[in-house]
N, C-alpha and C positions, 0 to 999 in steps of 0.2 A: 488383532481385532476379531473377534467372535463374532457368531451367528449374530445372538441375540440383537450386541449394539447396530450389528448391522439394519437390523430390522426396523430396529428404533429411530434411527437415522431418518430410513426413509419414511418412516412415518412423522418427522417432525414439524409438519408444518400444521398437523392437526390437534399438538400436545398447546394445552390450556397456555395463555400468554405467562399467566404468575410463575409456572415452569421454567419457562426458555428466558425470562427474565431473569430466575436464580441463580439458573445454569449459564447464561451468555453474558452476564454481569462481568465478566472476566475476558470478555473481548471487547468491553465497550467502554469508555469513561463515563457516560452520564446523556443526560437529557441536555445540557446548555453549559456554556463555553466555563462558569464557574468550574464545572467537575471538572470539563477537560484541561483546565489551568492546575487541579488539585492532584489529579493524577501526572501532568508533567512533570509539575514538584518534585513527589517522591518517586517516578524516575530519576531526577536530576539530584535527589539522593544517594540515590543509587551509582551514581555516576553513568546514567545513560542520557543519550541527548533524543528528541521526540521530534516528528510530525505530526501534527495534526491534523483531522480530517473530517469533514461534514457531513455525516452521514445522508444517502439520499441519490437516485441513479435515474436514467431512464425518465427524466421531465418533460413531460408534452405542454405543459402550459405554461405560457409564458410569467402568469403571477408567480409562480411555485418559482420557478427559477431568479425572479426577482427577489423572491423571501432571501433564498439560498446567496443572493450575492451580497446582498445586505447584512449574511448572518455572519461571511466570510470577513467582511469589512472590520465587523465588531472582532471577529478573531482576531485580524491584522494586529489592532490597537493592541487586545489586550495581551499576545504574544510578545509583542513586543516588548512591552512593559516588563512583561513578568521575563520571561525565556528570549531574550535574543541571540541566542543557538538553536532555539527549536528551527523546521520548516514547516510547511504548508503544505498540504498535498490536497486533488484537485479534481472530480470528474467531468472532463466535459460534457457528459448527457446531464448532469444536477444542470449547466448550465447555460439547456437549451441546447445543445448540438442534436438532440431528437427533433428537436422545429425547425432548427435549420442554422445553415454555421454560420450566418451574420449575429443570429441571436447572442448564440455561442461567442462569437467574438467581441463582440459590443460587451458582453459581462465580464469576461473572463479578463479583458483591457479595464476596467473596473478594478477587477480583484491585481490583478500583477501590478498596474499602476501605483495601488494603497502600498503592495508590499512592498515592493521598490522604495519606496520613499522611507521605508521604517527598516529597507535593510534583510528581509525577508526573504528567501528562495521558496520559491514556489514549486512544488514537483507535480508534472502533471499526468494521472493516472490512464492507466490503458486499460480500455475497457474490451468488449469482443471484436471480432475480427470485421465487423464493420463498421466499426471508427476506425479504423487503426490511420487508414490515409486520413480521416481528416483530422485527429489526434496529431500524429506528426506534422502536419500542415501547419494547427495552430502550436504546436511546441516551436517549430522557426518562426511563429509570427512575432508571439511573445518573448520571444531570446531577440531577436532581432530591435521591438521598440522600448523594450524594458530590461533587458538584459537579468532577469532574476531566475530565469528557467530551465524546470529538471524534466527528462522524459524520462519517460517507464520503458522497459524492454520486457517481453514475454518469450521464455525461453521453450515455450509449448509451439508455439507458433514457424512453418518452415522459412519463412520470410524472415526470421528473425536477423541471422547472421548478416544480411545483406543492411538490414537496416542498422546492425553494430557498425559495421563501417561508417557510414554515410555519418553517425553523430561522433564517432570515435574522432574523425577524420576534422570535426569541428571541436574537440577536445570538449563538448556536452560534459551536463553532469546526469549519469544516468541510472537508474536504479533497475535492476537485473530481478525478475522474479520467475517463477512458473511458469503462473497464469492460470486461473482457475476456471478459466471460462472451457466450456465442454465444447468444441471445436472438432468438424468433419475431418476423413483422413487426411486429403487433397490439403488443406489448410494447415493440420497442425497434427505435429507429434501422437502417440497413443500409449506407446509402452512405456511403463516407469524409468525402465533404463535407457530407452533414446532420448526421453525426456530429459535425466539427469546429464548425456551425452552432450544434447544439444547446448545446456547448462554452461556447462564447462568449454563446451568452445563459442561460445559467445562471450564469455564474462574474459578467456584470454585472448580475442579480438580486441573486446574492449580494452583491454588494462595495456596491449602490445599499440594500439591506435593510440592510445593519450586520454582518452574517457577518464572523469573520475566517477570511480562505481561506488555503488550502494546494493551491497553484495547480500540482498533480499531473500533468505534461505535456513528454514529450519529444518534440512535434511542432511545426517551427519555427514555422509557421504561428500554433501558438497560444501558443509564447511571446512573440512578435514582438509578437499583439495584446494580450496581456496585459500585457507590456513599457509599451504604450501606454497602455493603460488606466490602471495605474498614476502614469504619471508625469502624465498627463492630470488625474487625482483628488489629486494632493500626496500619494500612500499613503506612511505610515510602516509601519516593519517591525511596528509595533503591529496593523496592517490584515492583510498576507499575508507570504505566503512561498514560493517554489517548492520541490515538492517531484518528487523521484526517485528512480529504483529504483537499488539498487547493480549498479554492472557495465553500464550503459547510456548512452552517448553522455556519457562524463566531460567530452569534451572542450568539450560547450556547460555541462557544470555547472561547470568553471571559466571560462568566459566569464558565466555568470550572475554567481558571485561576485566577479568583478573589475569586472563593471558596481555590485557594491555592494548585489548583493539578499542577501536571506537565504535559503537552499537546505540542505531538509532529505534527507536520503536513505533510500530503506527498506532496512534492513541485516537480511535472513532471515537464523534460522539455526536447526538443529534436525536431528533421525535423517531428518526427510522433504523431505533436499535433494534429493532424485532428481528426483520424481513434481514440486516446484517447477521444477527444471533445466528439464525438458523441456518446459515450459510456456513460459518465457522464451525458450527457446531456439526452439521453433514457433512464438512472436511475431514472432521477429526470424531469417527464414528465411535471410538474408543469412552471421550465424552460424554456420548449422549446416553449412554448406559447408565447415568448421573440424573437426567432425566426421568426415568422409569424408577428410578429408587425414590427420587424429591414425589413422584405422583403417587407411589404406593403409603410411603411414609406421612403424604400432606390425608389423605383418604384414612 
């Protein structure tokens, strides 16, 4: 990663939207659930299996969150229809846990309700380290009266491993990631490699607890050991699966799948591809250098 992308990076919240639309179009399916259906597709040509995901975080109003359960509903259907192997994935703040977690849970029993009845798992995403208790709280409410329910682990996070336990120990289905959120010492990891450490002994908590993982990782380093791990333990595709973001290092997700794993992808889509674009895209600084060229070339 160089100077420059770096630079550019940080500056991307102020490059013209028609940019970060050319350049983030690769992290996003679309505006409405059609695209997100058309990009399932040719993953599932691909021979990868998909979640899908509603773009949109952080809801203080109560109507915006009702938009958002309603939009979720129509996905249920139309998932079903099309992909009944796709999942669902889920933030509680789109749905009200910023107002407060009755809101939150009155919706999201809404949403796990519809999918239950069409067969759908539902994964529910981890946001920063102040949901995290009431994120788990409602991951047992919705496992409990619906029985469809995946939790997120953040492998950034020092609380983590204790919390592998506790879902491991209920045989959870749980999806293993980083965690992108920028988190104080006292709270969470710093260094790249405690990071990746912490990675790896949570993911074998999990898989030694009975957890089935979704082994959420585009760092070779921990595919590599994960790789191992698996074949080490005889895992069937019944145990895990890798998963990844759409728009990111395709080319080790067809290396995944030709090795004969199972590889899920997270396919956003929704009016709030911007404010995700630019996220993805300040992850992977390397990127945005992609940016500066579409602005010189569009000029």
């Amino acid at each position: 990663m160089g100077f420059l992308d770096r630079m550019v990076s940080a500056g991307l919240p102020a490059v013209p939207g028609f940019l970060i639309r050319s350049v983030g179009r690769r992290y996003v399916a679309g505006e409405d659930v059609e695209d997100a259906l058309e990009t399932v597709r040719a993953l599932g040509e691909e021979g990868a299996l998909s979640t899908v995901d509603v773009l949109g975080e952080d809801v203080t109003e109560a109507g915006r969150a009702d938009e958002a359960v309603e939009e979720y509903l129509r996905l249920v259907d139309a998932l079903a229809d099309a992909r009944p192997d796709a999942t669902i994935s889920l933030k509680p703040t789109l749905m009200g846990l910023r107002i407060d977690e009755q809101t939150a849970r009155q919706n999201m029993d809404r949403v796990f309700a519809a999918a239950a009845r069409r067969g759908l798992l539902v994964q529910i995403d981890m946001e920063d380290h102040t949901a995290t208790d009431a994120t788990l709280e409602l991951y047992r409410r919705m496992q409990k009266r619906h029985g469809n329910a995946g939790a997120v682990l953040q492998a950034r996070l020092r609380r983590t491993l204790d919390d592998a336990d506790v879902l491991a120990s209920a045989g959870a289905e749980v999806r293993l990631c980083k965690g992108i959120y920028l988190e104080s010492g006292d709270m969470a990891f710093q260094g790249f490699e405690e990071i990746q450490d912490s990675y790896l002994a949570v993911l074998r908590r999990l898989v030694e607890g009975g957890a089935r993982v979704g082994i959420a990782t585009h760092d070779t380093r921990l595919v590599e050991e994960a790789e191992a791990l698996v074949r080490s333990r005889g895992m069937s595709a019944a145990d895990y699966e890798f998963q990844m973001l759409l728009g990111v290092r395709p080319a080790l997700r067809r290396r995944l799948l030709d090795a004969g794993h199972a590889v899920r992808v997270y396919v956003p889509y929704g009016r709030d591809w911007e404010a995700y674009s630019v996220r993805r895209l300040r992850e992977n600084p390397e990127i945005a250098g992609h940016v500066l060229k579409g602005l010189v070339t569009r000029q």
